[in-house]
N, C-alpha and C positions, 0 to 999 in steps of 0.2 A: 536462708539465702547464702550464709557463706558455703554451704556443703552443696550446692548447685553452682555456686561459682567457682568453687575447686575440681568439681566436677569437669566443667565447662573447660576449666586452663588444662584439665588433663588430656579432656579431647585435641584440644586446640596441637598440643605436644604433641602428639601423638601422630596428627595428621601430617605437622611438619618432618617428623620425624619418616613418616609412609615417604612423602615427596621426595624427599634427600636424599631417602634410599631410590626411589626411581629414577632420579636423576642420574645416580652413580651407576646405577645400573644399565641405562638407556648409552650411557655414556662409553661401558667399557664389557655390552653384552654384543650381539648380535646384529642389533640395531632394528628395526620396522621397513615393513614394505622393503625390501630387501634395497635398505640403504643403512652401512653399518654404520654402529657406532659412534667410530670415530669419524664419518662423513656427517653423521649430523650434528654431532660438535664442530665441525667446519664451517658449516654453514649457520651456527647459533649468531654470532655477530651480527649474520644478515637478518634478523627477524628478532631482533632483538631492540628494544623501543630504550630511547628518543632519538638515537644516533646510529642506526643501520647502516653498516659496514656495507659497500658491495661484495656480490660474491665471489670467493676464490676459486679458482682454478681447483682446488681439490673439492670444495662444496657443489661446486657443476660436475666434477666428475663423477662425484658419489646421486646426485640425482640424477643424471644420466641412465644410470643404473637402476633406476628408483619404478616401482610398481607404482605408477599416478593416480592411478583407481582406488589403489588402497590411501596413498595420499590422502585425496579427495575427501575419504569417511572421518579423515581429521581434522577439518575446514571449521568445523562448528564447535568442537571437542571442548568443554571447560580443562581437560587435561594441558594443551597447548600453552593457555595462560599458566598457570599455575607451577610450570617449567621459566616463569621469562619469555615467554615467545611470543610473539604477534600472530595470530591466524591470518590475518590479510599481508601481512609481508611475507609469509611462508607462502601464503598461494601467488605471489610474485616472483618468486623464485624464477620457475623454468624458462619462465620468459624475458626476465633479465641476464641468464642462463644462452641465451638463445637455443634452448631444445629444439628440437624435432619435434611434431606433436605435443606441443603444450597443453594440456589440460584446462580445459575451461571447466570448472569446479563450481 
């Protein structure tokens, strides 16, 4: 039992460790759905749970910018939680945003 439980804490490390690097990574790479970066650190407040920031002026501008379609295929994503983020307040975005063509997801 213990050699399954240590087993188990090393997983557990391990994954945490995966996350933290995506985060840093997501944070200071290229960004998704061609919205960099540092615009999705911009807009992390806003979709960020129990006290969601509204969006700034740089977080609309960087989704402005944003492939909504690709968006979209992240709506469901366990990846989304797992960062801190709310899937249903990220799909609130563009339209608190007042986009153009907002995406209904």
């Amino acid at each position: 039992m213990e050699h399954y439980l240590g087993k188990k804490t090393v997983t557990l490390a391990l994954v945490a460790i995966v996350l933290s690097s995506v985060s840093i990574e997501v944070s200071q790479a290229q960004g998704i759905c061609n919205v960099s970066g540092e615009g999705l650190m911009s807009c992390k407040p806003s979709v960020t749970p129990p006290n969601p920031s509204a969006p700034t002026a740089q977080c609309c501008s960087a989704l402005a910018k944003a492939d909504m379609g690709c968006l979209c295929a992240y709506k469901n994503s366990q990846w989304l939680p797992s960062l801190g983020i709310d899937p249903k307040l990220a799909m609130q975005l563009p339209e608190k945003c007042k986009l153009p063509n907002a995406p209904h997801c």
